[in-house]
N, C-alpha and C positions, 0 to 999 in steps of 0.2 A: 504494500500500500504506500505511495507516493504522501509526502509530506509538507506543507505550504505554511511559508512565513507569514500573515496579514500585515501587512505594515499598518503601524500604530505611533505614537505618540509614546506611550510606554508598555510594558507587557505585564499581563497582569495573571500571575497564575489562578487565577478563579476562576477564569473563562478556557483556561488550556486543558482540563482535563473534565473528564463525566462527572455527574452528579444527581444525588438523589438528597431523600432528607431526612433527619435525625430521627426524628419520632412520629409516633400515626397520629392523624388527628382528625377532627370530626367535625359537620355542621349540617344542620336543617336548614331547606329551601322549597320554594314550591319550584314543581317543572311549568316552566315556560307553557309547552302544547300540551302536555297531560294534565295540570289541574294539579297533579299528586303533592302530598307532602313528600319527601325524599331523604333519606340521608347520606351524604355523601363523606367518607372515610378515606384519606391516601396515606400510604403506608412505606417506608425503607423499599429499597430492589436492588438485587445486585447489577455489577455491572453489565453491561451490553444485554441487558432483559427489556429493556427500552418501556414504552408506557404502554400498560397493560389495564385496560376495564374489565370489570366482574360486576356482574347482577348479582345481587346478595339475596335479590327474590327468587331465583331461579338457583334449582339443584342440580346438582350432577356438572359433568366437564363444558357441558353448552352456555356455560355462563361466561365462559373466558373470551372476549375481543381486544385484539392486540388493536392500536390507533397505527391505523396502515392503509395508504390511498387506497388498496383495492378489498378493502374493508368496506368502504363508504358506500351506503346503500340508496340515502335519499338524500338530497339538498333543497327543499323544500324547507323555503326559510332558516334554515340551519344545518351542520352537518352531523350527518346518523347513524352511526357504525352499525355492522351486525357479521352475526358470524355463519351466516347461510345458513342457519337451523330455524329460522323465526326470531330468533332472540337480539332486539336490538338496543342501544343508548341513541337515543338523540342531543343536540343541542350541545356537544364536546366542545367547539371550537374558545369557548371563551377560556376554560378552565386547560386548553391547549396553548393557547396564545401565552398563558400568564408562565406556563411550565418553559416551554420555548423563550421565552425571553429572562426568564429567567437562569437559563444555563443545566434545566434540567434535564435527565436522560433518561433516567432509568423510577420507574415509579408505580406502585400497584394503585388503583383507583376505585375503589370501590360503591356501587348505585345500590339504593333499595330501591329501585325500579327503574321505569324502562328512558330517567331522562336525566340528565344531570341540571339541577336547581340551576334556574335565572339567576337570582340573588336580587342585585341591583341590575342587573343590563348589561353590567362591563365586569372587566377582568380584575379590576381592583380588589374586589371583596378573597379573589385565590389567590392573588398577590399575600394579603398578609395573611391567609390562613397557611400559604407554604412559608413565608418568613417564619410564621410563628410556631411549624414543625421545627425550624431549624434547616439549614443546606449543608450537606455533607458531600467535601471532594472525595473522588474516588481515584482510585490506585490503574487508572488507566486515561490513555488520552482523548481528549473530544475530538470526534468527526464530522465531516462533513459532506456535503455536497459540492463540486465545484463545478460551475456551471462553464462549459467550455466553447460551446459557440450558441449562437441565436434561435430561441424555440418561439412558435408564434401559434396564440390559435384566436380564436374568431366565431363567434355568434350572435346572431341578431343585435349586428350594430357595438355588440362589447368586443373588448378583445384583452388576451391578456402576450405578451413578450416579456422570456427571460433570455438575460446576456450578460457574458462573462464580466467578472469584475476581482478587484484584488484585494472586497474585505466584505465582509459580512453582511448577510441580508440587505441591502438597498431598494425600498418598494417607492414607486412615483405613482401615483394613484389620484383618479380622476375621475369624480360621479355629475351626473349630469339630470337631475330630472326638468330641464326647461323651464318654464313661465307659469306650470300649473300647480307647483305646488310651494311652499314656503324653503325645500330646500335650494332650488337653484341647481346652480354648477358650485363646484367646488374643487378646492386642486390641493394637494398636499405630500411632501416629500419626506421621507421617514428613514433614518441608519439603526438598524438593530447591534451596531457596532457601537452604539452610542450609548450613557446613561440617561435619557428620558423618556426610557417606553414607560415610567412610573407618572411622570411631570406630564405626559404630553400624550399620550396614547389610551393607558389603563382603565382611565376615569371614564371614556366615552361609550356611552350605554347603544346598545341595539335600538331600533326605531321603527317605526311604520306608519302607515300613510292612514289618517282615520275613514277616508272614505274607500279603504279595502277591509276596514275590520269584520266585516260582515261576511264576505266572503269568504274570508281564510277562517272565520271559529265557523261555516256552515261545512270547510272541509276537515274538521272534527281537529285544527291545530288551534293555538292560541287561550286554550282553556285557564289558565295560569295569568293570564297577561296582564297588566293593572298598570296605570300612571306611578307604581314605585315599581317596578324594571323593566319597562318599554318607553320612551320619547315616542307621543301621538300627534303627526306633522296632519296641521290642516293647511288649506291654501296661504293662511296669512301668518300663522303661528304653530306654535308646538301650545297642545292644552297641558304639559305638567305643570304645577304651580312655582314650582322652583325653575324654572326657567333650564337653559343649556348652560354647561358645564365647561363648554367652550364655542366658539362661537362656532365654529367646522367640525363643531361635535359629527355628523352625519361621516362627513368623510374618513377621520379619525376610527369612527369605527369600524368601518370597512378595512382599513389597514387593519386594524385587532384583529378582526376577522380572516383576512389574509394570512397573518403571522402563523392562528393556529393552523390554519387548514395546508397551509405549509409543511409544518412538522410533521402531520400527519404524512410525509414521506419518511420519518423513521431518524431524519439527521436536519440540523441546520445548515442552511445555505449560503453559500461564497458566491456570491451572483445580485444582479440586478434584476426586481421584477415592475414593469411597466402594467399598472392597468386601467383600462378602460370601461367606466361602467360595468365591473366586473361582479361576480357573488360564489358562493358557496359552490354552487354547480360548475363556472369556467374554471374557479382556482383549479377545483379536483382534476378536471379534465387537461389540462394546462402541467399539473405535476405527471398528471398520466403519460403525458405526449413526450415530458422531457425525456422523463424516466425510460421511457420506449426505446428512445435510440441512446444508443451505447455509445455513438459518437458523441453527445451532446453533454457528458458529463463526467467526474469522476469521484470516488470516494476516496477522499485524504483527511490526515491527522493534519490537527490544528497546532502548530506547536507556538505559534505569537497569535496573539487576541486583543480584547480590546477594552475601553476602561469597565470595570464593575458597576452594572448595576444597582443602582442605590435603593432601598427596599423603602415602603411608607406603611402610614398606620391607617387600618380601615375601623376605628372604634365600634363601629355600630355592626359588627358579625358575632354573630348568636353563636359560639365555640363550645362542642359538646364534650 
């Protein structure tokens, strides 16, 4: 396996090798599209076991889904693992994104059913539940993905392009809903090389458009969903009463979203990814296509990285 320097500013060994976290820990959430109370548990993993979910509802070995693109069964508003038996999680990407930028690898995750808790909307509330496991280096090196030449794919008007690059995840991302709704266009540039996916990223909750709420709870999702972890955009505003979290909150979380549904290729990426209009369904298809061709990439050990993540306090997570 071939080895890549990132060029950095300084090198930081907390990002040079794998990592899991000290102790298990616990918290209550509703699911987003099931309505369900839930409990969600993640626990130590050894190394290169990478992130692994488990139904705690469900008995016997069909409860085991490793988070792995060709896992992914629905992208229907969110992304929904399953392990071809029936047995699926939905709604990963958030509590993916916060593992993924955080520098984790290796992690057991365990559902009392079939969805991982909204929480608030954004990835902040896993943020400090995994700070507050603790992060443990482990006795092997971080890998990667490195994107080696130009992958491109394309539907109805979005598209997403990854291209080589010399440091870590780079996403340029670009939503556009036009003149009929309060969000607009929107443009925003994001380094996972960087210390403020906590400042700048974490906080921005999922969102939807209130004149589709009707439709998406008649297609049995959305049951869960309440102005505390959804932003509900009308033409002229958002109706939560606390208003956005940042003003490009919309696009912001499109990137979160990106980050997780990323990892769910099994490593972090040394690449630039460009998207347009993009969601849950192109990412997947988009990591499908790179992954395809053997020319378009390679797996190497990280051995320079980049500054450490700075961790924040989410007070209001109900810690079982």
């Amino acid at each position: 396996m071939a080895s890549i320097d990132l060029q950095s500013s300084e090198v930081i060994e907390d990002r040079l090798r794998q990592k899991t976290i000290c102790n298990s820990i616990s918290c209550y959430g509703i699911g987003l599209h099931s309505g369900l109370k839930i409990k969600l548990t993640l626990k130590p993993s050894d190394v290169d076991t990478g992130i692994i979910f488990y139904r705690t509802d469900i008995a016997g070995n069909g409860a085991c889904i490793k988070a792995d693109y060709n896992n992914v069964v629905d992208t229907r508003l969110c992304t929904c693992i399953g392990d071809g038996k029936g047995n699926n999680i939905a709604t990963v990407e958030h509590l993916m994104s916060a593992i993924h930028a955080l520098g984790i690898t290796n992690l057991r995750i365990e559902v009392s059913g079939p969805e991982v808790p909204i929480l608030d909307g954004s990835s902040s509330p896993f943020i400090f539940l995994l700070n507050s496991a603790g992060l443990k280096l482990q006795d092997s090196p971080l890998k990667a993905i490195k994107v080696k030449k130009s992958i491109t794919v394309e539907e109805n008007g979005s598209y997403i392009t990854f291209l080589p690059s010399s440091s870590l995840l780079n996403i340029d991302f670009t939503i556009d809903y036009g003149s009929s709704t309060f969000i607009v266009k929107q443009h925003y540039l994001f380094s996972l090389e960087s210390s403020n996916y906590i400042r700048d990223i974490s906080s921005a909750r999922t969102f939807g458009l209130a004149s589709e709420v009707e439709q998406i709870k008649s297609l049995g999702l959305a049951k869960g969903g309440s102005l505390d972890n959804v932003l509900v955009v009308t033409n002229e505003d958002v109706l939560n009463p606390e208003g956005l979290r940042y003003e490009d909150e919309f696009v912001r979380h499109k990137i979160l979203d990106a980050i997780g549904d990323i990892f769910m290729s099994g490593y972090t990426m040394i690449g630039t990814m460009i998207a347009y209009k993009s969601g849950h369904r192109l990412n997947n298809i988009a990591i499908r296509k790179l992954l395809s061709d053997k020319d378009a990439w390679e797996l190497v050990e990280v051995s320079k990285n980049n500054h450490p993540i700075i961790l924040s306090d989410y007070s209001k997570l109900a810690i079982a």
